[in-house]
N, C-alpha and C positions, 0 to 999 in steps of 0.2 A: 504494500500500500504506500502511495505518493504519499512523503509528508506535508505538512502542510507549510505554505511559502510562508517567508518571515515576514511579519506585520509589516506595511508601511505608515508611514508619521500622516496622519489624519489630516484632508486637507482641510485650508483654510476657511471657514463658514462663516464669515462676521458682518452679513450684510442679506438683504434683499432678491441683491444681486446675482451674489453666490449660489443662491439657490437652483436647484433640476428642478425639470417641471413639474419630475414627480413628488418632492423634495415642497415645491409650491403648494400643493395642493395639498398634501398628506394630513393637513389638519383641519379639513373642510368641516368631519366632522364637528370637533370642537365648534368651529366656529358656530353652526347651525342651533347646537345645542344653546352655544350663550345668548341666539337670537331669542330662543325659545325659553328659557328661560329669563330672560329680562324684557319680554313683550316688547318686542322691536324687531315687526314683519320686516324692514328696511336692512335688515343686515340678514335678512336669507339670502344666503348665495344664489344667483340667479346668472348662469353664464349665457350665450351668445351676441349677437346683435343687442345693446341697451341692456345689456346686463352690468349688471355689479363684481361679480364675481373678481374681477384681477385688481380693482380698486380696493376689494373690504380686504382682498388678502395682503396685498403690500400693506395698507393699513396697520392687520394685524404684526405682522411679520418686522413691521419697525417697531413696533412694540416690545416682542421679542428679542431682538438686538439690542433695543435702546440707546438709539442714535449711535452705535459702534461702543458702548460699556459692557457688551454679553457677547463672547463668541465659544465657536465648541470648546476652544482650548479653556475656559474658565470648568468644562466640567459642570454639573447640573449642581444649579443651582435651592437653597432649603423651600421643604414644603412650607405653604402659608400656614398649614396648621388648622384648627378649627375656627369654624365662622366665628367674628366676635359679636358679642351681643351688643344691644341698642346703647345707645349711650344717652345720658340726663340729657345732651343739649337738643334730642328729638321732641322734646315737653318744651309748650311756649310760655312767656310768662306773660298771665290775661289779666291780673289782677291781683288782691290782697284778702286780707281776712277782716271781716269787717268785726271780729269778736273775739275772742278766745275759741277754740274750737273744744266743743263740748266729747267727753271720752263716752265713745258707744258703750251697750248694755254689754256686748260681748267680750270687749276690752277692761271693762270695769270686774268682768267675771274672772279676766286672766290677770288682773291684778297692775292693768297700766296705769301710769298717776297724769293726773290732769297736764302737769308740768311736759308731759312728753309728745303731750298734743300740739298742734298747731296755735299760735299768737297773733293776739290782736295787729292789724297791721303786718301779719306776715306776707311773703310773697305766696304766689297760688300759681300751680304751672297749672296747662292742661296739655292732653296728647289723646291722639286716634287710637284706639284699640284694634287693631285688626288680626285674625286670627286664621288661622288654616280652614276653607271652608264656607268661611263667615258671609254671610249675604248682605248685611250692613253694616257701619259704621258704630262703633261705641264708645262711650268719652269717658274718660279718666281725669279728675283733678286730686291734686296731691302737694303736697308743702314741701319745704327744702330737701326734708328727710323720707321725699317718699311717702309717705303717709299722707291716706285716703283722705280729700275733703269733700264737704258736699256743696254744691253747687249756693245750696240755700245762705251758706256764710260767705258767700265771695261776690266781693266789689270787685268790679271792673275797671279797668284802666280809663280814662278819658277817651271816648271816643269809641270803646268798646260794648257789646250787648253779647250775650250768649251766643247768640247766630255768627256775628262778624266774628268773636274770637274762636269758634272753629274754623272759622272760615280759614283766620289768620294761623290756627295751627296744622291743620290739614296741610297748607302752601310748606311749612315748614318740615314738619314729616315727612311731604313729599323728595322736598330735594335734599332732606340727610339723606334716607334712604337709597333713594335711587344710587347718589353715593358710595354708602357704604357697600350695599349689596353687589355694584358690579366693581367697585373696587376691589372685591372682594374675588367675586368669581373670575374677574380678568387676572389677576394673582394667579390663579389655581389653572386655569387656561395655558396662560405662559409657561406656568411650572411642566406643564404637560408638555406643550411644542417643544418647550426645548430639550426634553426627556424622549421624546421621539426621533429630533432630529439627531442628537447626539448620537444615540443608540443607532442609530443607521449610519452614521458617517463611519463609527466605530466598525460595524460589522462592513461598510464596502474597503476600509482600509485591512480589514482582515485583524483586527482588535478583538477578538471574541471575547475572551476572559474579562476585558473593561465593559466591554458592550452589555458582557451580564451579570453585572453590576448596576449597570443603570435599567429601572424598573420598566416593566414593558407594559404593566396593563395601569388602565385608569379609569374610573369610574366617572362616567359622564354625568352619570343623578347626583352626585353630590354636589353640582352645583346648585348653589340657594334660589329660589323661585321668588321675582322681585313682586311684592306687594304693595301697593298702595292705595290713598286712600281714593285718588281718581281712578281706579280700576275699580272700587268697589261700589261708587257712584254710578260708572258708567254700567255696571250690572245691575244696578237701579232703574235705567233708564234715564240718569241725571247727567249733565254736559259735564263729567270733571274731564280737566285737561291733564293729560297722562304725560311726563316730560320723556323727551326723546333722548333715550344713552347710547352715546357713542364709545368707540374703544379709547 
């Protein structure tokens, strides 16, 4: 049996450019899934005549690269890790406490002291509820620490009524989110292309032993399914306007 010829040194992959066509495309995939998961028909690949398809991909594929700071020879780069959770500054601030915030029957039973409620004059965020499934919208108000207020104690800001301050946290929600979730996914994306691409330069240079080393499969459902509150509007039948994500 022929042994097998000696590796050669990996070529150079640090661009766009670089790339084979089959090399171009190999992570259509990918892309399709992040269209579909971040509801944004606009970045289905769509090839011939008026298609999209070699636009979304350079796109992507600079992304990848990062203007020339990622090439094979950096070797694949760490997973993103788990999705991170929502952060406080998705909750908008509507108003204040117009009273001392009184401790519920239930709270008073698990022994909370009044002291750890909400204050006169405290600030009052609000934020969307939205949930896996959920066919409408549900509203949360809560004080610095998190803890539950009820609507009946909160003054509004100048200029603010109930209506207009979801209005105003809804718009806020919207664009952390949309944020966070494809910054998220487009992380986990990349991580991927460039674990593909690596893996395949490796194995045409005849790298095997490195090549299986870097991971071959990846799960496309783990990326997060972006929600918002103008998608759950527009399953209402209500005009919300859903913001458009790009890579």
């Amino acid at each position: 049996m022929a042994p097998h010829p000696e590796p050669a040194a990996p070529r150079d992959v640090s661009s766009f450019e670089n790339l084979t066509d089959a090399e171009n495309s190999m992570c259509d995939d990918i892309l399709n899934a992040l269209a579909l998961k971040m509801h944004t028909p606009s970045l289905l690949l769509r090839e011939g005549v008026g298609g999209n398809a070699k636009v979304l991909r350079k796109a992507f594929w600079d992304r990848v690269f990062v203007a020339g700071k990622w090439d094979v020879s950096f070797g694949l780069t760490t997973d993103p890790g788990s999705f991170p959770v929502r952060s406080r500054d998705q909750a908008t601030w509507v108003g204040s406490l117009n009273q001392d915030h009184p401790v519920s029957a239930t709270k008073r039973r698990n022994g909370v002291a009044p002291s750890l409620m909400g204050r006169h004059r405290a600030p009052v965020y609000l934020k969307p509820s939205i949930k896996a499934g959920q066919t409408t919208l549900g509203w949360v108000y809560t004080d610095s620490k998190q803890e539950y207020i009820s609507v009946q104690y909160v003054t509004f800001l100048p200029g603010l009524n109930e209506e207009r301050a979801q209005r105003r946290a809804k718009q806020n929600f919207d664009l952390i989110e949309v944020e966070r979730v494809g910054h998220w996914n487009l992380k986990k994306a990349i991580y991927w292309a460039r674990g593909r691409l690596l893996r395949k330069v490796l194995i045409d240079s005849g790298c095997y032993e490195e090549a299986n080393q870097v991971p071959a499969d990846f799960d496309l459902s783990t990326l997060v399914e972006l929600r918002t509150c103008a998608m759950v509007e527009q399953r209402e039948g209500q005009p919300g306007v859903v913001i458009d994500w790009k890579y």
